[in-house]
C-alpha positions as semicolon CSV with decimal commas, in nm:
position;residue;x (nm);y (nm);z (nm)
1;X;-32,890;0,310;2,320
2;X;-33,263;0,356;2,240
3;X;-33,370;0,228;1,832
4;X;-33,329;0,523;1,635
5;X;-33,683;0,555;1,508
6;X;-33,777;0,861;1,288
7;X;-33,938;1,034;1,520
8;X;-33,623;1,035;1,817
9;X;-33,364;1,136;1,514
10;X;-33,621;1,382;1,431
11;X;-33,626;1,538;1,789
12;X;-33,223;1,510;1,791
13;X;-33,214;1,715;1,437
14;X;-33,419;2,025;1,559
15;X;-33,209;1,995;1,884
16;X;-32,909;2,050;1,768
17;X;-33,010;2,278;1,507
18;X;-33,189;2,510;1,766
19;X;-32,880;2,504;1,931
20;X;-32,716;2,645;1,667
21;X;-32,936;2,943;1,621
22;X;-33,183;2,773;1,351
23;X;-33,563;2,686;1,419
24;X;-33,729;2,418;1,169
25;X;-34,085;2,644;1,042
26;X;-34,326;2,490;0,807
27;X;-34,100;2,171;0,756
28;X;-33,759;2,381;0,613
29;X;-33,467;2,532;0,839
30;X;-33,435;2,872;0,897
31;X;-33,184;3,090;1,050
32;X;-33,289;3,300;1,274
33;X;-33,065;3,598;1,297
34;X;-32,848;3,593;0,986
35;X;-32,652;3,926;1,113
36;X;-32,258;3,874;1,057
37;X;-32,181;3,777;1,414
38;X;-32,470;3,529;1,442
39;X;-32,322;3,372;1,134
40;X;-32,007;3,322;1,296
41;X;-32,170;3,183;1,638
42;X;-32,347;2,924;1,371
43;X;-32,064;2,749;1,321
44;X;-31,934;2,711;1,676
45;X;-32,092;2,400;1,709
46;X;-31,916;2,232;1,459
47;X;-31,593;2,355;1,505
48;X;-31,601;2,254;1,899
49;X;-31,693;1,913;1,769
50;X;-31,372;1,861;1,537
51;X;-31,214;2,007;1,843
52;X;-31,321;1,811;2,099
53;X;-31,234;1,482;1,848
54;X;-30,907;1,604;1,776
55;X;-30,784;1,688;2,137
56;X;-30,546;1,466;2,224
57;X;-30,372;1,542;1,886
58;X;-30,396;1,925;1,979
59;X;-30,277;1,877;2,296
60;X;-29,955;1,641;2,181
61;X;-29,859;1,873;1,935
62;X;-29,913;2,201;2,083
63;X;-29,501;2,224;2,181
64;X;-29,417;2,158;1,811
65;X;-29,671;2,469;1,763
66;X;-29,517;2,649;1,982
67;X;-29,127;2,620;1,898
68;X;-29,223;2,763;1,555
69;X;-29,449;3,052;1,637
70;X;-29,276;3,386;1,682
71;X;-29,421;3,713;1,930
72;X;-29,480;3,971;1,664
73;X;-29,223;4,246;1,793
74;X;-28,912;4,013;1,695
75;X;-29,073;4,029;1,296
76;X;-28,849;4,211;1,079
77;X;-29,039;4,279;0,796
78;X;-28,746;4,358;0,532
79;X;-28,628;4,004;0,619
80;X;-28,979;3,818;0,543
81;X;-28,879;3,576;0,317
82;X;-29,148;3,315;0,227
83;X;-29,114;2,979;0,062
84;X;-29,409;2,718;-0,036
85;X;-29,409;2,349;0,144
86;X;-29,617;2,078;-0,031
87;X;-29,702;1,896;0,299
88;X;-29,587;1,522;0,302
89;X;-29,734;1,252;0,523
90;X;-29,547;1,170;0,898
91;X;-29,380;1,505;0,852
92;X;-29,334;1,803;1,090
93;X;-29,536;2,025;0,795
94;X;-29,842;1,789;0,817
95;X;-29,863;1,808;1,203
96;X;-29,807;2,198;1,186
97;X;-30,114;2,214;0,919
98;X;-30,325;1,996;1,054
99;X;-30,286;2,162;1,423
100;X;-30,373;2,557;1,241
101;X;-30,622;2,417;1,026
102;X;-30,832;2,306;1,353
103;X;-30,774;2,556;1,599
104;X;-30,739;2,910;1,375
105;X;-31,028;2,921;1,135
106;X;-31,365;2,983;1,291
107;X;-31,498;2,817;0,968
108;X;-31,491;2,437;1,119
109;X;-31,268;2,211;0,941
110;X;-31,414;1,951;0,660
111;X;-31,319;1,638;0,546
112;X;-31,095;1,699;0,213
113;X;-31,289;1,468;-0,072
114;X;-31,100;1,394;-0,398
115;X;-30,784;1,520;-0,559
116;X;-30,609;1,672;-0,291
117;X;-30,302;1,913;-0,219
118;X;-30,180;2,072;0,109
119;X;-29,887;2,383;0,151
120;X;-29,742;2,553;0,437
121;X;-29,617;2,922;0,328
122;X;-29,290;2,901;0,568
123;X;-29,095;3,229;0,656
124;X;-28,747;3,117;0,586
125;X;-28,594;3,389;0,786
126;X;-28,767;3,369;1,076
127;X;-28,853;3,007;1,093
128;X;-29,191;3,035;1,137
129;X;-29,505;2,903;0,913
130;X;-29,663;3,215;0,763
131;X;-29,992;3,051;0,643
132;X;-30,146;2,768;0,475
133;X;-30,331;2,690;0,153
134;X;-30,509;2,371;0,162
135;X;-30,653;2,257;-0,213
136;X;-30,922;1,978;-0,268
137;X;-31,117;1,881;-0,536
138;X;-31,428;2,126;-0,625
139;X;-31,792;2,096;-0,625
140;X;-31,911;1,923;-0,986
141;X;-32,192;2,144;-1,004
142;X;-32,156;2,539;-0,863
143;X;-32,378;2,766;-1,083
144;X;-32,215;3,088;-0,952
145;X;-31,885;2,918;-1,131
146;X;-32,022;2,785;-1,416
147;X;-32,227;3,083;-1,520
148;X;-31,920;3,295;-1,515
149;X;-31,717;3,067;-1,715
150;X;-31,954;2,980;-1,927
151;X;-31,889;2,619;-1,867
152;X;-32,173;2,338;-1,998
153;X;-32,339;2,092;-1,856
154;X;-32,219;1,784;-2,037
155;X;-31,819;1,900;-2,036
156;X;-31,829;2,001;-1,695
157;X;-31,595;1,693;-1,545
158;X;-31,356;1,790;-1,788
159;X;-31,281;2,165;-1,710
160;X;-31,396;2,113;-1,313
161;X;-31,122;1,821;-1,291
162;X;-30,835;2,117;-1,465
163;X;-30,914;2,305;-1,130
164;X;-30,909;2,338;-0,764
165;X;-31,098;2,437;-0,434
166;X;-30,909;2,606;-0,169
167;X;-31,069;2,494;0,152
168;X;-30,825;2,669;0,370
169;X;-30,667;3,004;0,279
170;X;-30,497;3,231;0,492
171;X;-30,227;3,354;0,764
172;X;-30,138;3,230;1,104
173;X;-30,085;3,502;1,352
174;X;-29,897;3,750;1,357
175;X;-29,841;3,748;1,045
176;X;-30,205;3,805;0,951
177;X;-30,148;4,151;1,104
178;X;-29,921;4,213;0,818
179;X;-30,166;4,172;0,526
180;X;-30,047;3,805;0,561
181;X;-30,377;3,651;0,397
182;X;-30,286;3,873;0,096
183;X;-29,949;3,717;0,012
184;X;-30,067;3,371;0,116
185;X;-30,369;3,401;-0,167
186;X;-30,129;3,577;-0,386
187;X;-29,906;3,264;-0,346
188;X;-30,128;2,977;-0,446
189;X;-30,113;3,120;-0,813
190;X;-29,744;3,080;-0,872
191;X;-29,596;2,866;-1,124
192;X;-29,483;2,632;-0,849
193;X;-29,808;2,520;-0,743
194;X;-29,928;2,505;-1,092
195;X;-29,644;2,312;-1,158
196;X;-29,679;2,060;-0,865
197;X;-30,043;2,005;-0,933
198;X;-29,923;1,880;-1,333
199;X;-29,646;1,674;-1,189
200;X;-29,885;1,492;-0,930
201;X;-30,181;1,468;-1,116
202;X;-30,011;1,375;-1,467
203;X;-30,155;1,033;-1,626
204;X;-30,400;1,043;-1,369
205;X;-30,731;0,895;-1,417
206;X;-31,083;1,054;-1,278
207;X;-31,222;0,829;-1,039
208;X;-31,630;0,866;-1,189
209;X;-31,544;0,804;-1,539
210;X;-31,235;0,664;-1,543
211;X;-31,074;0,956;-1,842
212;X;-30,724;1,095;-1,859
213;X;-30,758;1,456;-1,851
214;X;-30,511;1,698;-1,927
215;X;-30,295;1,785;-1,582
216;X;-30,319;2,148;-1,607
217;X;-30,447;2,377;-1,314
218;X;-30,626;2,602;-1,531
219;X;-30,823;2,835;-1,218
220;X;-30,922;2,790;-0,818
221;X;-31,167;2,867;-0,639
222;X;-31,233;2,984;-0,274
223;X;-31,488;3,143;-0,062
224;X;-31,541;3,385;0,211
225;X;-31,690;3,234;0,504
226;X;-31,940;3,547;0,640
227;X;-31,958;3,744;0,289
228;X;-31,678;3,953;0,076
229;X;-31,404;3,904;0,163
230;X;-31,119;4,222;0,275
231;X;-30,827;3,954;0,199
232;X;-30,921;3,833;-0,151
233;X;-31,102;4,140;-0,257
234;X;-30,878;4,381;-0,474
235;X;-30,568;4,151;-0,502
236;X;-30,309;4,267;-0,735
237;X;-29,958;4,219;-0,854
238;X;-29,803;4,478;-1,016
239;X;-30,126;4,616;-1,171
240;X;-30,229;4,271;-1,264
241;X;-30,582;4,142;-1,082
242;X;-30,490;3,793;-0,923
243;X;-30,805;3,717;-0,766
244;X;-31,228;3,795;-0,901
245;X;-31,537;3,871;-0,671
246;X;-31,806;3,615;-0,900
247;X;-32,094;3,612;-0,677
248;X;-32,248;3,464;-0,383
249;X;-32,298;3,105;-0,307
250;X;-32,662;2,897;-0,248
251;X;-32,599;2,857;0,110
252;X;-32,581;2,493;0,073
253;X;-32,357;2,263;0,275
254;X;-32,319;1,992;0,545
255;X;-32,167;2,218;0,876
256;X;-32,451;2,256;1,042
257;X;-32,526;1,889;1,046
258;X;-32,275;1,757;1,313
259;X;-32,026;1,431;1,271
260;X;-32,203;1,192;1,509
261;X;-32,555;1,299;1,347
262;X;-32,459;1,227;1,046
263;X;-32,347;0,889;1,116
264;X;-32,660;0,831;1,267
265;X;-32,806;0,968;0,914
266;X;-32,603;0,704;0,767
267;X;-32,768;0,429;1,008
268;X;-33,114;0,564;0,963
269;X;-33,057;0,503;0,589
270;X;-32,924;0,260;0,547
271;X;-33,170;0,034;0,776
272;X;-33,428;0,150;0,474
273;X;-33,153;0,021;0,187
274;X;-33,026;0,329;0,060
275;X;-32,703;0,337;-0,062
276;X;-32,496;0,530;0,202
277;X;-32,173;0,448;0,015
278;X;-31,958;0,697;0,072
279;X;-31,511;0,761;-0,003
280;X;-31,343;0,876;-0,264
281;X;-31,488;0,969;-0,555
282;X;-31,871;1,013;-0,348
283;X;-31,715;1,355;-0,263
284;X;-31,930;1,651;-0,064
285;X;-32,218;1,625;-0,315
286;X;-32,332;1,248;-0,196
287;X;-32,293;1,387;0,195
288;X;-32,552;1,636;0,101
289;X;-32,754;1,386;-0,101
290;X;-32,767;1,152;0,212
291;X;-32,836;1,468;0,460
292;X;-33,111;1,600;0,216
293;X;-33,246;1,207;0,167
294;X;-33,276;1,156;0,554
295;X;-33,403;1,489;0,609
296;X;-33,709;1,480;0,349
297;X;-33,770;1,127;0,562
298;X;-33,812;1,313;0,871
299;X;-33,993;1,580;0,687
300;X;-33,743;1,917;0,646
301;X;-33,739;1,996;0,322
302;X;-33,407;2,140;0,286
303;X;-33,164;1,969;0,474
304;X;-32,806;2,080;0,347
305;X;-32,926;2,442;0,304
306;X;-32,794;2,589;0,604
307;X;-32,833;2,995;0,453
308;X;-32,524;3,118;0,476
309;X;-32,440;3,217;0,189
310;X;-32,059;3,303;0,075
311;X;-31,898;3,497;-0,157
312;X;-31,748;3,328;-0,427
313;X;-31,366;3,421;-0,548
314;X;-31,211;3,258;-0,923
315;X;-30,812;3,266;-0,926
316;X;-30,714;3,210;-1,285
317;X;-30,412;3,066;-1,396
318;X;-30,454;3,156;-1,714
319;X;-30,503;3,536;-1,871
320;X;-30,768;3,376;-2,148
321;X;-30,955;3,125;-1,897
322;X;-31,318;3,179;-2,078
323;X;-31,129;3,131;-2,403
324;X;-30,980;2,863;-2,322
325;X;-31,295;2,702;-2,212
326;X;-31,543;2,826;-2,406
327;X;-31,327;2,829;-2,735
328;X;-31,050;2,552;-2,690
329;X;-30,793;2,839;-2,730
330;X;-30,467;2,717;-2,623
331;X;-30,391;2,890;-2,250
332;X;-30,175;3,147;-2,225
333;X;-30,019;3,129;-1,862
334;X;-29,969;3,397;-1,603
335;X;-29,641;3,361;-1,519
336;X;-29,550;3,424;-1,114
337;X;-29,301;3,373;-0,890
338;X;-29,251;3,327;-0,519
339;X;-29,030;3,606;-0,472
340;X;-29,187;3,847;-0,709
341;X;-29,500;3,833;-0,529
342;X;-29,355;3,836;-0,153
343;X;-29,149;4,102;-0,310
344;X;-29,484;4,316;-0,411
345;X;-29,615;4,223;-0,108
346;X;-29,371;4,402;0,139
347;X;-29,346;4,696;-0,058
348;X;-29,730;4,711;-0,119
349;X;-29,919;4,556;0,149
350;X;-29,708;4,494;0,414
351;X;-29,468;4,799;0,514
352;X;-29,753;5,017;0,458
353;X;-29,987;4,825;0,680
354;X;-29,714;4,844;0,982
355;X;-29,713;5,228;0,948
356;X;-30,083;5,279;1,053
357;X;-30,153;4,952;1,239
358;X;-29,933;4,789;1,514
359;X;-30,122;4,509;1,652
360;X;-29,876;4,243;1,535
361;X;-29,671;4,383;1,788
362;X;-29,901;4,284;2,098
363;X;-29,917;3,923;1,970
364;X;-29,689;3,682;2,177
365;X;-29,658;3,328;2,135
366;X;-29,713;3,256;2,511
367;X;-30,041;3,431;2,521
368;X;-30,176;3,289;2,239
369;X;-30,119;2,941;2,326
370;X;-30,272;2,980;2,643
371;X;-30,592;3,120;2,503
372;X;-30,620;2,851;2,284
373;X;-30,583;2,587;2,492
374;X;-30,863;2,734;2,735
375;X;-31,078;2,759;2,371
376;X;-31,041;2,400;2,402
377;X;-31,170;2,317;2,697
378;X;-31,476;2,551;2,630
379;X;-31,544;2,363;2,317
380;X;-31,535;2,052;2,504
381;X;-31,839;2,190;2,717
382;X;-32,028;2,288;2,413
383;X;-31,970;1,942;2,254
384;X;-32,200;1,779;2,467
């Protein structure tokens, strides 16, 4: 392998980011065509990559996948009758979530940093998993968040660490013909997960400072992935808003910067003494510290702003969240169940949605595995 001087990593960089749709102009990245689809091609890259890694686990587990995915004409929708899984390690849930959470979401998969909690939404009746709703610690710093809850500077760690990011959200076909995403979103702000996140994270410790906060899931946080979102926009249960549009992201990140780059990044650096440590408790933030740090060394000035930017969602847990945080009121808890929400759901979301749209009948598990296992071998081609 030649030395990685700065000038060959250089040459690599504006490779891989031209294949990507971006051109490097006056020393910063820009994307080229920033239309909706092209946003979606952007990430292609990255997703064949954690593909193409993950293939012999795809492969393996693909029969699993497929003894618990049901063609969407033998739904019965009055029998829909979801449940919430916390996933385990070494169990059939994990291998279920971590097969959907690479091969569904266009949005390529990321390394979860931090605190971190993982569901499967399983249909009980039909024995099939419905969606996921993958939590991880948030970013420290997110002005779009902060702004809107008014939270400071210097108490930041303390309210950030009484919340969480959902890096995946959504339904796994067919139910995501149904309005799935919907109830799946709905789901994540029942008492139960509230009530799992106290009961793991009680008498915990933060890893930066070493304090014992108080265990309470006070609001989440997601994104959409190309803009606002149709799922989490206008979410309500029984007249009651579940989910708030808060504004658009920076259009910062590390996607665009593939795995075996970055670990090249990390080489680069640390050849020059910087400290590349990385783990828990370095989080997202110090990948984009050591992108942006090798970046400016190869002279692009803004490394870990790919410009996409996404449309920020808050979930509160809480009906006084900004007095709660902004005047140490004491919170006053929504209080939601699993089957009062699926219950809204059907009646709201879902039964309508089959009267005007049949799609989820044309889904078949056979069909579906197929195609993605072709994806895969695609990807494989546009790994290298």
């Amino acid at each position: 392998m030649p030395t990685l001087t700065t000038e060959l990593l250089r040459r690599r960089v504006i490779s891989v980011l031209r294949k990507q749709g971006y051109r490097v102009r006056g020393g910063s990245i820009v994307l080229k065509d920033k239309s909706r689809d092209n946003r979606r091609a952007v990430h292609l890259m990255a997703k064949a990559e954690r593909m193409s890694e993950s293939e012999e686990f795809i492969l393996n587990s693909t029969p699993v996948i497929e003894k618990f995915l049901i063609d969407g004409e033998k739904i019965n929708i009055d029998k829909i009758d979801p449940q919430i899984i916390e996933v385990r390690e070494g169990t059939l849930h994990e291998t279920i979530f971590k097969w959907w959470n690479l091969v569904w979401w266009s949005l390529p998969y990321e390394r979860a940093y931090g605190r971190q909690m993982r569901f499967v939404v399983w249909d009980r009746y039909h024995n099939a998993p419905i969606g996921l709703i993958g939590l991880q610690s948030p970013i420290l710093s997110w002005g779009v968040r902060d702004k809107r809850l008014g939270i400071a500077v210097d108490g930041r760690d303390y309210w950030i660490n009484q919340s969480m990011s959902a890096q995946r959200l959504g339904a796994l076909p067919p139910y995501n013909y149904l309005l799935g995403g919907k109830l799946v979103a709905s789901l994540m702000t029942t008492d139960l997960i509230r009530k799992r996140f106290t009961r793991k994270y009680d008498g915990k410790k933060t890893v930066l400072q070493g304090r014992q906060l108080p265990a309470r899931l006070l609001f989440l946080t997601t994104t959409g992935a190309y803009g606002r979102s149709s799922v989490y926009n206008k979410i309500r249960v029984n007249g009651e808003a579940i989910s708030q549009f808060i504004g658009y992201s920076q259009g910062s990140g590390s996607f665009h910067i593939p795995n075996g780059v970055f670990e090249d990044f990390v080489k680069y650096l640390k050849k020059r003494h910087y400290d590349v440590k990385r783990g828990y408790g370095g989080g997202p933030s110090k990948k984009m510290r050591l992108i942006n740090d090798t970046m400016d060394l190869l002279g692009i000035s803004n490394g870990s702003e790919h410009g996409i930017r996404r449309a920020v969602y808050l979930f509160p847990m809480v009906k006084n969240l900004e007095g709660v945080i902004q005047k140490d009121e004491e919170p006053i808890w929504h209080r939601r169940t699993v089957k009062g929400i699926a219950n809204y759901w059907r009646e709201n979301w879902a039964k309508p949605r089959v009267k005007t749209r049949k799609e989820y009948l044309e889904f078949t598990a056979k069909k579906f595995i197929a195609a993605t296992l072709e994806e895969l071998k695609q990807y494989k081609v546009i790994d290298k």
